[in-house]
C-alpha positions, 0 to 999 in steps of 0.5 A, spaced: 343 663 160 344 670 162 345 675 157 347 682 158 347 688 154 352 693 155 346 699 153 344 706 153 337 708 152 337 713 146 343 709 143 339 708 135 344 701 134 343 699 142 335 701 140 336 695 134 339 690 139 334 691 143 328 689 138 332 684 135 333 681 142 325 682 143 323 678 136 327 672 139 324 672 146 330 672 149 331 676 156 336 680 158 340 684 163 341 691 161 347 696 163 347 702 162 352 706 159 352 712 160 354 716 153 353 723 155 357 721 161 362 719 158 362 713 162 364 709 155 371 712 154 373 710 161 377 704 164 372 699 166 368 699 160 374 699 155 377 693 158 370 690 155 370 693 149 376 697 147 373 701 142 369 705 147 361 704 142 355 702 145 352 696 145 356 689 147 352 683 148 355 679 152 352 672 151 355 664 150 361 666 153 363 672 148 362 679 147 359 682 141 359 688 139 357 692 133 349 691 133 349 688 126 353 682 128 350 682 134 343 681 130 347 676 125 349 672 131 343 672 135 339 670 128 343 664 127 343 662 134 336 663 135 333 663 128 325 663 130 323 669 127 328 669 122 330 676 120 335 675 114 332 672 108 335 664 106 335 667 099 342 670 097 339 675 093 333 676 098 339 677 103 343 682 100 337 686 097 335 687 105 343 687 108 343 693 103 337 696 106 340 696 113 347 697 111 344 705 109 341 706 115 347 702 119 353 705 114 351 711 112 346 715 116 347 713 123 354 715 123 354 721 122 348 723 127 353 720 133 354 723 139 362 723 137 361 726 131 356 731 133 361 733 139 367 734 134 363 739 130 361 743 136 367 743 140 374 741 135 370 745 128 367 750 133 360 749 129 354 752 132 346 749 134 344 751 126 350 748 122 350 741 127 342 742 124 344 743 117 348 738 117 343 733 120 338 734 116 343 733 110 345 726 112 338 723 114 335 726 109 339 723 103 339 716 107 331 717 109 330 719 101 333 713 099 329 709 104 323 712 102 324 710 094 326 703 096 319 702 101 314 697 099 307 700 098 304 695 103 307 692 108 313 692 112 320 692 109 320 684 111 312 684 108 308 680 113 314 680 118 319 685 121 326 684 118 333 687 119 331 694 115 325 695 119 329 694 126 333 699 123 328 703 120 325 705 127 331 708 130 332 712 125 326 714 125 326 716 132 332 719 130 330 723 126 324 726 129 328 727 135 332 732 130 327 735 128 327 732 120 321 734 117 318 727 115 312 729 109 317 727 103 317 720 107 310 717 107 311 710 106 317 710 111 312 714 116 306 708 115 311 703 116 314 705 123 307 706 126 306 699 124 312 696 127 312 701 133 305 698 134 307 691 135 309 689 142 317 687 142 318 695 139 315 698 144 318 694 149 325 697 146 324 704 145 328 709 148 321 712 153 321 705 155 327 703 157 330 710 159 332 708 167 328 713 172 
């Protein structure tokens, strides 16, 4: 089986995938898409994918694209480690958590959105910044008020809102969030980074040479 995914190394929903491929042992070819390049807006990557976002996952003869579905798919494919709950209301409870970070927050850091402040709004560094910090600042609060005070979102194992909890979080101190207010998020993305399978995904790993 040949699995490819369509990628760019600082990409918080092309990161989630990668960890999610990771946890299932599944290998992968990685292509790079090159965002700050626009390569997504251009005619080939278009024919794959007519939205023009990051990632897509081409396996089993489909293209994916959004990285929860790819993630639901790959966890219904490959269900060894589960990252989803069988329990419904389990499920929900942590679908809610990763819908915060992958609804709510992460769209308003995207690059486009960022760029459309800068050159459409004529927003300047300062008001880009404010903006950020406001967004990821509630989601990131919200999160913190949810985070159990041991372990792991998905208690002894990773779920679905810790491999959306560790993008952002990258996310954030790329941005310069301050993090103090976040104590029990900050403990659980040191020990999710910790294991092998995020390490492997994360941006200075992967960032082509």
């Amino acid at each position: 089986m040949t699995v490819i995914l369509h990628d760019y190394w600082r990409s918080s929903a092309a990161y989630r995938v990668r960890i999610a491929l990771n946890l299932k042992g599944i290998a992968y070819q990685a292509v790079q898409v090159d965002l700050v390049a626009g390569d997504q807006r251009g005619a080939e990557y278009r024919a794959l994918n007519p939205l023009g976002l990051i990632p897509l996952l081409e396996i089993d003869g489909h293209r994916l694209s959004q990285s929860l579905a790819i993630i639901d798919y790959l966890d219904g494919r490959f269900p060894d480690p589960p990252l989803l709950p069988a329990d419904p209301a389990a499920r929900a409870h942590t679908l809610a958590l990763a819908l915060t970070i992958a609804a709510e927050v992460h769209p308003l850091q995207n690059l486009r959105v960022q760029q459309y402040l800068r050159h459409e709004m004529g927003q300047g560094k300062d008001a880009i910044e404010g903006w950020l910090h406001r967004w990821l600042g509630d989601g990131l609060a919200a999160l913190e008020a949810a985070a159990p005070g041991t372990g792991l979102f998905g208690g002894a194992a990773p779920d679905l809102a810790d491999i959306c909890l560790v993008p952002q979080m990258y996310s954030a101190r790329r941005f310069a969030v301050p993090l103090e207010a976040y104590p029990r998020l900050v403990r659980i993305d040191a020990a999710l980074n910790a294991l092998p399978a995020f390490a492997a995904a994360a941006p200075d790993a992967v960032k082509p040479a």
